[in-house]
N, C-alpha and C positions, 0 to 999 in steps of 0.2 A: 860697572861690570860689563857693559856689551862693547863699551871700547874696550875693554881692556881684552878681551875674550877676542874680540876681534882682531887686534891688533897680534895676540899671539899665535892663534890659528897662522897667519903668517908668516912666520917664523921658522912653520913648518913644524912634525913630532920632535923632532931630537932636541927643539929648544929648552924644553918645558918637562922635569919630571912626569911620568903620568899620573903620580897622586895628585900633585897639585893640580896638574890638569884636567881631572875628573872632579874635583870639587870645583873648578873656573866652573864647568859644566853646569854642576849639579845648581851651584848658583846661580848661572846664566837661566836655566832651565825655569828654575823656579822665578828669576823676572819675569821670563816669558809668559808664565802663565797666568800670574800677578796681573801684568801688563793685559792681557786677554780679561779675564776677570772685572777692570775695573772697565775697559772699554764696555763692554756688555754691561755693566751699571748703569754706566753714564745715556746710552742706547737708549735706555730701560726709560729712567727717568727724563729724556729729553721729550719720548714719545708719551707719558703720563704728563707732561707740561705741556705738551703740543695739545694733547686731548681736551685742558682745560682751557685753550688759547694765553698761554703761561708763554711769553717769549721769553729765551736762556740764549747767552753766547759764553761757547767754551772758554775759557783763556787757562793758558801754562799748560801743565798735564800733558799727556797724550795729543794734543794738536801743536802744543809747543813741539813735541820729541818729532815729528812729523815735519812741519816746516824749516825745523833746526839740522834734523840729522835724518830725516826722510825714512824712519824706521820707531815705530811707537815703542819698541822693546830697548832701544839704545840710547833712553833717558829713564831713570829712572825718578819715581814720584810714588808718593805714597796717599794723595785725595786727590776730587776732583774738584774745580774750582770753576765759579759759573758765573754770569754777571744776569743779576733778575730784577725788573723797576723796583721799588719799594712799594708799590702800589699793590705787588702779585707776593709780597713775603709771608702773607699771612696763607692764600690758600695754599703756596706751595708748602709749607711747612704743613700741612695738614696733611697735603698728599703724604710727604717725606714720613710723617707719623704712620700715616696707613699702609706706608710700604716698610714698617717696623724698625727705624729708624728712632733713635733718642734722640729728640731737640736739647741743644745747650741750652737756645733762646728759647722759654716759653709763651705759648700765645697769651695769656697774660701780659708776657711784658711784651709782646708786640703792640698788645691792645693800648698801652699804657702810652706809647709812645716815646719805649725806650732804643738808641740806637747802640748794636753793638757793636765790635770789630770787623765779625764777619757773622755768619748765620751760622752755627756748625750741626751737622748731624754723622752720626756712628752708630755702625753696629758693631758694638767692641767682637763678639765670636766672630763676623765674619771679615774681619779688619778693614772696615769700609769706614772710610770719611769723603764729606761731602760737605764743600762749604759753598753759601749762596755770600757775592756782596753786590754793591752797587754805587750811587753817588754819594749815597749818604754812610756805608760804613768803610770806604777806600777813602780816611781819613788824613792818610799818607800821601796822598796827591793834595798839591800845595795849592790848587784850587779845585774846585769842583766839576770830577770830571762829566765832558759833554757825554752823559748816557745815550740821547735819544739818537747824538750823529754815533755814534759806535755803531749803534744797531744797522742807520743806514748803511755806514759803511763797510758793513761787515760783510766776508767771505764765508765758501763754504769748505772745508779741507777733507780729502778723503782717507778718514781711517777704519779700515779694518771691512773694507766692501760698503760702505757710509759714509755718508755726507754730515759732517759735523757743522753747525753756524758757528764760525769763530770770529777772532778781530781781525782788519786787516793786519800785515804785514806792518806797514807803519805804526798801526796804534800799540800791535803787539810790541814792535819794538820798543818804543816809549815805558809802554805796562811792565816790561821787564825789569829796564833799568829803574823805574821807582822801585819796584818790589827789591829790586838789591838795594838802594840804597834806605828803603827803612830797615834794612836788616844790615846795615853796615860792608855788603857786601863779604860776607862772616863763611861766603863757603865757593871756593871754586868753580863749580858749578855753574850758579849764575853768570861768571865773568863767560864762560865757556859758551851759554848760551845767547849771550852775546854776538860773539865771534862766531858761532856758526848759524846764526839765524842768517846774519851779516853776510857772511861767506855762499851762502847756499840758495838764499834768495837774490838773485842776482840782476831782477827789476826792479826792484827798491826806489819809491819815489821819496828821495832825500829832501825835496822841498816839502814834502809833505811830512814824511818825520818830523822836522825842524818846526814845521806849522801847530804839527801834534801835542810837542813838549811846550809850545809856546801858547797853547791853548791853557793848559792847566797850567803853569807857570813852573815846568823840570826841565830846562832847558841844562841848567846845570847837570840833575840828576842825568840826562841824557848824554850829554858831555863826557862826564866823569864815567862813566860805560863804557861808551865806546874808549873813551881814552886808557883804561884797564884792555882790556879786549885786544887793541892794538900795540898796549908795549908788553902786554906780558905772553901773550901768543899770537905776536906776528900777524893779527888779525886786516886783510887789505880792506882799505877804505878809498872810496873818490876820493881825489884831489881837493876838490869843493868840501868837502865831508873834515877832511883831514885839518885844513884851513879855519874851519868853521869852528874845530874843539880847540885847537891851538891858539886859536884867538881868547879861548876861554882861561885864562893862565889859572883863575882858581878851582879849574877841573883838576890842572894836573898836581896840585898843590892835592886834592884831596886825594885823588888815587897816589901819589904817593907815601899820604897817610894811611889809607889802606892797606898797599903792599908791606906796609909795616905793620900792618896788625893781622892779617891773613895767616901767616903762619898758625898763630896759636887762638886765630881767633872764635874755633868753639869752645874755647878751653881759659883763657883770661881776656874776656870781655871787656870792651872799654870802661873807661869808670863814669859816673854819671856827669863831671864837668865835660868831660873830654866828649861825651855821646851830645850832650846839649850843643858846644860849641860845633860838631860836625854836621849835628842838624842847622845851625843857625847859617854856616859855611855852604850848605849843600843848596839849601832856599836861594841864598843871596838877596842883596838889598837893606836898604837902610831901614824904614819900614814895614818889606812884607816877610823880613829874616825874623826878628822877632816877633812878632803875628803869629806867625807858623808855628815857631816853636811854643808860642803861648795858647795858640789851640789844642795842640798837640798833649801839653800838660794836662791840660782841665777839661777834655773832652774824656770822661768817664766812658770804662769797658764793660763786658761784664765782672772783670776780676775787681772790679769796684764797685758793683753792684753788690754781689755776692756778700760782703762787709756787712749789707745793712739790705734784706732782700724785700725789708717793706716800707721803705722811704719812700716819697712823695713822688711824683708823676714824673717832674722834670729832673729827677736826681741831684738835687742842690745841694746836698749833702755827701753825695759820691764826688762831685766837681771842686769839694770843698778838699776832699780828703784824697784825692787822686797825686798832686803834687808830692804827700812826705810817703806815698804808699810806695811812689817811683823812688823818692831818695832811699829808703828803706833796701829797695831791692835792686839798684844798681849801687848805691856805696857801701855794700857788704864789699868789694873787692879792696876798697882803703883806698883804692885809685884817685879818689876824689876826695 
């Protein structure tokens, strides 16, 4: 909505009906304040984690929209998204209660020793989400990411008259492209924030990218990013950069699966062979491709919890039942 508002403002009045153009408005307006809203949340609770010595670094959200497009209202997002040790999930989840917040996770099953996807909390009236994760429920990174160097190497970015801790530039970039490729890459957007993190940050240490993805093992997942990013909006890359993903020929094999499924892809999902093999393709390797995809099956969430909310500590029975729970609900499309 703010590009697009912005982009017609441009254009000049006589482009643009004025009806439609007072609802571009009314919609931009209401990001805007959204956008304000959730900053002042995140504010809120960074400074009640600070209180408890609770270190948080922002990722995506409002610091992505910031470093990508240098204006918090011209990305839109709808939670915020935090990275917290697993060591702090229990008090911060207390906090998060006290500041009247509904935990998905409860302290029970933190107590218990169960790991979710993410930590999520809502407050449905005031349409607030907030998810905590960390090394152990960023399940999607094909090895375990280094928490403790993020934190070292983390930035500060200024939104909204504040100093937010977020990841650097590099890691952020890395963190991106995984977060599209467990999601298939299924919505624009991502590809875009790509390209303009890329575009906009223009000190970019691309050995260190490179070093980043090759820490947790998305080198690929990185690849396949940038390689999206640049054929489908022109996105400029170094030379060395450029060389780097082209070397990768099974990058461009998968974004071009991709740009085949983008179109319709919130609307017919891949089917569940087609999802397993993209996962197996995006890892790579003769051994750590199946690994991946075989953690990925059997590492229970909570929607596998839920099934059975008073099984045993280690969830052996959710790890048991997780595999036909996914065939279930990726091959309703018949694709598979």
């Amino acid at each position: 909505m703010g590009h697009l508002t912005a982009s017609l403002h441009k254009l000049g009045d006589s482009a643009v009906p004025a009806s439609i153009k007072q609802t571009l408005m009314d919609r931009q307006r209401e990001q805007v304040f959204y956008t304000l809203k959730l900053s002042a949340e995140l504010f809120r609770i960074l400074d009640q984690f600070a209180a408890e010595k609770i270190a948080a670094l922002v990722v995506k959200g409002p610091v992505l929209a910031i470093e990508a497009y240098g204006d918090p209202a011209m990305r839109s997002y709808g939670d915020l998204d935090l990275l917290v040790r697993q060591r702090d999930i229990r008090r911060a989840t207390e906090l998060m209660l006290a500041a009247g917040y509904q935990a998905a996770v409860s302290i029970a099953a933190i107590d218990s020793g169960k790991i979710p996807g993410q930590y999520l909390f809502s407050k449905p009236e005031a349409k607030l989400l907030v998810e905590l994760h960390n090394d152990f429920t960023l399940r999607y990174f094909p090895r375990r990411l280094p928490l403790e160097q993020f934190f070292e190497r983390q930035i500060r970015v200024r939104l909204d008259a504040h100093d937010a801790p977020a990841l650097s530039v590099e890691d952020e970039l890395v963190f991106i492209c995984i977060h599209g490729a467990k999601h298939f890459w299924e919505r624009l957007i991502w590809i875009a924030d790509v390209g303009a993190l890329v575009t906009r940050q223009t000190n970019i240490d691309w050995r260190r990218v490179a070093e980043s993805a090759k820490e947790v093992g998305a080198e690929r997942m990185l690849h396949t990013g940038l390689h999206l990013a640049k054929i489908l909006l022109n996105t400029p890359l170094p030379a060395e950069t450029i060389a780097m993903v082209e070397a990768d020929n099974q990058s461009a094999h998968l974004a071009q699966r991709i740009l085949h499924w983008l179109p319709a892809a919130g609307y017919s999902p891949p089917g569940l062979v087609e999802r397993a093999v993209f996962r197996l393709r995006m890892r790579g390797g003769l051994l750590s491709a199946p690994a991946y995809l075989l953690r990925l099956s059997l590492s229970p969430t909570e929607e596998d919890w839920q099934l059975d909310p008073g099984e045993n500590r280690h969830g052996f029975l959710a790890t048991l039942r997780r595999p036909f729970r996914l065939a279930r609900k990726y091959g309703r499309t018949g694709k598979s």
